[in-house]
C-alpha positions in Angstrom: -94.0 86.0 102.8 -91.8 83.8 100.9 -94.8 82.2 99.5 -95.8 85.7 98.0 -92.2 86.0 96.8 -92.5 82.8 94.7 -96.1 83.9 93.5 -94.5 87.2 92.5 -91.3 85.5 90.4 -93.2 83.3 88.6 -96.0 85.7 87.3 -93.4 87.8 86.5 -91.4 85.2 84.3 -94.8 84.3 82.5 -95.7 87.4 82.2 -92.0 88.2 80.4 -91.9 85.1 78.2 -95.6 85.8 77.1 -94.2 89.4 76.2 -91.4 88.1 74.7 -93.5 85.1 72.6 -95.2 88.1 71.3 -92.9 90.2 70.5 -91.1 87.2 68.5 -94.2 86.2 66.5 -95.0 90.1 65.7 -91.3 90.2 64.0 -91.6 87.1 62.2 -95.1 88.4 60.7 -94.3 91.8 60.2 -90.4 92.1 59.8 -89.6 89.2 57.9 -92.9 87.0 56.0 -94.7 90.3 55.3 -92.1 92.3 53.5 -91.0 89.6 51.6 -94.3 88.1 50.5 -94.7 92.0 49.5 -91.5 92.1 47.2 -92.3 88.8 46.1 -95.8 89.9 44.5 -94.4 92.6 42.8 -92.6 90.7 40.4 -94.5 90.4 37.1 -96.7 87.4 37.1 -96.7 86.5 40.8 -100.2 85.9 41.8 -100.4 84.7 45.3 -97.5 84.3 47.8 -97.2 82.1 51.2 -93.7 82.4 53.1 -93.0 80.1 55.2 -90.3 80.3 58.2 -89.6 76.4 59.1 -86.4 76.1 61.8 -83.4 77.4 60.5 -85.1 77.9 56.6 -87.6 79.1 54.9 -90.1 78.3 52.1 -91.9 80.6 49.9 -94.4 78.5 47.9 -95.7 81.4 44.8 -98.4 80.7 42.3 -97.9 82.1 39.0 -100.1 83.6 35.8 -98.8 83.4 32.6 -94.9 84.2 32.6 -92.8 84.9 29.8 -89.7 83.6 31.0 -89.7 80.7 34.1 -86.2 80.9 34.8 -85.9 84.6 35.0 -88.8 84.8 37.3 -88.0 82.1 39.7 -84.2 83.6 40.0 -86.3 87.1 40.8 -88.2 85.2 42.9 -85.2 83.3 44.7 -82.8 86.4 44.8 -85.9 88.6 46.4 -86.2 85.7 49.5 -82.9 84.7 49.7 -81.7 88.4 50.3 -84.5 88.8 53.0 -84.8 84.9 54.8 -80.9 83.6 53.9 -79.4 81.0 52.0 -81.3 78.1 53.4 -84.8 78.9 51.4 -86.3 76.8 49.0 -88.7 78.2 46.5 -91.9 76.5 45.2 -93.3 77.3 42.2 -96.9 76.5 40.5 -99.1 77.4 38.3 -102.8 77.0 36.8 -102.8 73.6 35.4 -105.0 71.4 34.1 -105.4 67.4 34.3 -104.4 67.2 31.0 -101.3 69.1 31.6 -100.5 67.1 34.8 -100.9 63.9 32.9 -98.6 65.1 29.7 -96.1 65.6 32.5 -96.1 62.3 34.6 -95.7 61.0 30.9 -92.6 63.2 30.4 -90.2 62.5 33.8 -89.3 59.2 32.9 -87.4 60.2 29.7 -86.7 63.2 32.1 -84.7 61.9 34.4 -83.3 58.8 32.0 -82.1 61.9 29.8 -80.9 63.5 32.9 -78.7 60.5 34.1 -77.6 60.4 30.5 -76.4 64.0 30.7 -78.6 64.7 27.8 -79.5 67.8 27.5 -79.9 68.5 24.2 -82.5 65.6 23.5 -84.0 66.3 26.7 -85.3 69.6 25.7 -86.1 68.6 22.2 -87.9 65.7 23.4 -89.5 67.6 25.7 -90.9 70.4 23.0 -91.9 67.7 20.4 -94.0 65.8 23.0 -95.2 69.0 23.6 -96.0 70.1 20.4 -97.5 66.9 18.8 -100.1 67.8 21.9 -101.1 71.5 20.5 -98.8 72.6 24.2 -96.8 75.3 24.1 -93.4 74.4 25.4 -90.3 76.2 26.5 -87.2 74.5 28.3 -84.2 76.5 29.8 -81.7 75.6 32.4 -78.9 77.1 34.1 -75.9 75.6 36.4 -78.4 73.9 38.8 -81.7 73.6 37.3 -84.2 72.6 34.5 -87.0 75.4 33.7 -90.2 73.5 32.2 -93.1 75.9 31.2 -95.9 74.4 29.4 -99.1 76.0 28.6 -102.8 75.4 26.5 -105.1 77.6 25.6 -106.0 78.9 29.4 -104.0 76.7 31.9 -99.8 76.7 32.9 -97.8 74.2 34.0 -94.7 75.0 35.4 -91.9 72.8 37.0 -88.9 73.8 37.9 -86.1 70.6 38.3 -82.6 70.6 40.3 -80.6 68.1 38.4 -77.7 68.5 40.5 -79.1 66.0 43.0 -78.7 63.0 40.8 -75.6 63.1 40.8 -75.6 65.6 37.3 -73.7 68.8 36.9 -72.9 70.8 34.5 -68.7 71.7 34.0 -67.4 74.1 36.3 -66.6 76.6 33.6 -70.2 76.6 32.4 -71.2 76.8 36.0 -69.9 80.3 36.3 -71.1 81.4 32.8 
């Protein structure tokens, strides 16, 4: 009899954790990664979107068409997540580039981040755009209180890269911060 008992209790607490596994993964796909992957693609020039819930944050990694403005997109993009997952998600951004592109970038992030450390924005972004344009690439630099937006394109292919320069020890004045 007691031997039936045990039988009994422990089906019973499989059979609620299974229940509850369940039930936990079918929230996670359907209450929070679907609807947000969903809001996510409706944003103009969102092509594909992957959400990813990792411990306490979450990643949304979203591939990109042609996009007139990067920074405007990625803070639709971050607001749209960050309203839906919370404050701990990081947003990945990519494009369609080319080897050509990747290489004119690998070229750029020394002077990057030497301009960076320099707090040189101004020849950053010039610097940036004449590399750029010496190369037949269109280029277009903007930044805001925590990052750099770098959109690059040729004739079919987009590079986008989107850099926090707060990290190395740069920031912008608190007054511009808020502007």
């Amino acid at each position: 009899m007691s031997r039936f008992r045990f039988l009994v209790a422990g089906l019973a607490f499989v059979v609620t954790l299974g229940i509850f596994i369940t039930g936990w993964n079918l929230y996670r796909t359907y209450g929070l990664i679907r609807p947000v992957e969903q809001q996510v693609q409706e944003i103009p020039g969102v092509e594909q979107v992957t959400v990813l819930l990792e411990g306490k944050g979450a990643v949304v990694r979203v591939t990109l068409g042609a996009v007139d403005d990067l920074k405007s997109t990625y803070r639709a993009i971050e607001q749209t997540a960050t309203d839906r997952l919370g404050v701990q998600t990081t947003v990945e951004v990519r494009g369609h580039s080319s080897p050509a592109l990747d290489r004119w970038w690998d070229e750029q992030q020394p002077l990057l981040y030497e301009d960076l450390e320099k707090s040189s924005f101004r020849d950053l972004v010039k610097a940036l755009e004449d590399s750029a344009a010496r190369r037949h690439y269109q280029c277009r630099v903007t930044m805001d209180a925590n990052r750099i937006y770098v959109q690059v394109s040729d004739q079919r292919s987009f590079l986008y890269q989107v850099v926090p320069y707060r990290m190395m020890g740069t920031a912008l004045p608190s007054a511009v911060q808020k502007g």
